[in-house]
C-alpha positions as CSV (number, residue, x, y, z in Angstrom):
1,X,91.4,99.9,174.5
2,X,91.8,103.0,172.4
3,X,93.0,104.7,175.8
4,X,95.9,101.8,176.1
5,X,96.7,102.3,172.5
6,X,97.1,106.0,172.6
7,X,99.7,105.6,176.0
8,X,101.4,103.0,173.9
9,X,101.8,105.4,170.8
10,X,103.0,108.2,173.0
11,X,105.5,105.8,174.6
12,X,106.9,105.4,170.8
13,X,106.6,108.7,170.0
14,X,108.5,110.0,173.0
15,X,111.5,107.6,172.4
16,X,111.8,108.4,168.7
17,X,111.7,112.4,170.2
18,X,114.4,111.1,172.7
19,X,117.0,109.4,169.8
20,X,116.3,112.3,167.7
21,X,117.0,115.4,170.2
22,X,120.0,114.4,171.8
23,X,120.2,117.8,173.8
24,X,118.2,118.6,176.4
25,X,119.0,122.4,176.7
26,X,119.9,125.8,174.6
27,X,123.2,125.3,174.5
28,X,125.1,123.0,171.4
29,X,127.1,119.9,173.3
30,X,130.8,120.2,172.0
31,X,130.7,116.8,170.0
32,X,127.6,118.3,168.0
33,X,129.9,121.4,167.3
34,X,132.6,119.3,166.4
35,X,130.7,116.4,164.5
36,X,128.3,118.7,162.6
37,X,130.6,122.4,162.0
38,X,127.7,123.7,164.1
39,X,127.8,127.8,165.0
40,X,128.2,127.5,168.9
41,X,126.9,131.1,169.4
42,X,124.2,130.6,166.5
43,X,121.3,130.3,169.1
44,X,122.2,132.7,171.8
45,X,122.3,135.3,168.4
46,X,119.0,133.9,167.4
47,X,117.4,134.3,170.7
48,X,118.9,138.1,171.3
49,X,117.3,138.8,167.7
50,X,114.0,137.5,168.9
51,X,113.8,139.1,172.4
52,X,114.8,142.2,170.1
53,X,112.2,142.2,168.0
54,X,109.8,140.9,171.3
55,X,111.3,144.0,173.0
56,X,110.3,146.2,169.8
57,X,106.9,144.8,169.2
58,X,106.2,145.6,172.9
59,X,107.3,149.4,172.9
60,X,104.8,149.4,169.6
61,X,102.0,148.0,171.6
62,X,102.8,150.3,174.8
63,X,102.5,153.3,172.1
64,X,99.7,152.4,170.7
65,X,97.8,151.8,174.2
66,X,98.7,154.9,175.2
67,X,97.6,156.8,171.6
68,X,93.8,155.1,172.4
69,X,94.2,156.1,176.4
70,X,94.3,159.8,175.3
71,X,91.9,159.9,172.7
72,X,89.5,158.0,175.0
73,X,90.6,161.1,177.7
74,X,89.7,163.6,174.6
75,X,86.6,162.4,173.9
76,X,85.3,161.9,177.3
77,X,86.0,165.9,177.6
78,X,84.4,166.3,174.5
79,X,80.9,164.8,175.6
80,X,81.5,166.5,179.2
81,X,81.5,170.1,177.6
82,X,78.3,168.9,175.0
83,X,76.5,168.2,178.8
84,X,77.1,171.4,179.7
């Protein structure tokens, strides 16, 4: 029953989505642009500022791995010389 109820729901759910998203991809339809005064390179800028800032938060990472690789490297020297 509650199984049945929850298909139904998504059945609803997924038309609403359907009427309200009329686009299926990235890119604006003409009408929309035309209907709307909608910026037809508006989400190609917002995805270059995003893969940007992906590309940016990935060099950060990359330097900061690498900071940790040599300080592990230092201290491993470190407690090889105190064996000694």
């Amino acid at each position: 029953m509650i199984r049945t109820l929850r298909i139904w729901l998504w059945g609803i759910v997924a038309e609403l989505e359907y009427q309200l998203y009329p686009w299926k991809s990235n890119d604006v339809p003409q009408w929309a642009v035309d209907r709307y005064n909608i910026d037809n390179g508006a989400h190609s800028t917002e995805y270059e500022y995003t893969d940007h800032l992906n590309f940016e938060w990935l060099k950060c990472q990359e330097e900061k791995v690498a900071k940790l690789q040599l300080e592990m490297l230092s201290v491993i020297d470190r407690l090889n010389k105190m064996e000694r």
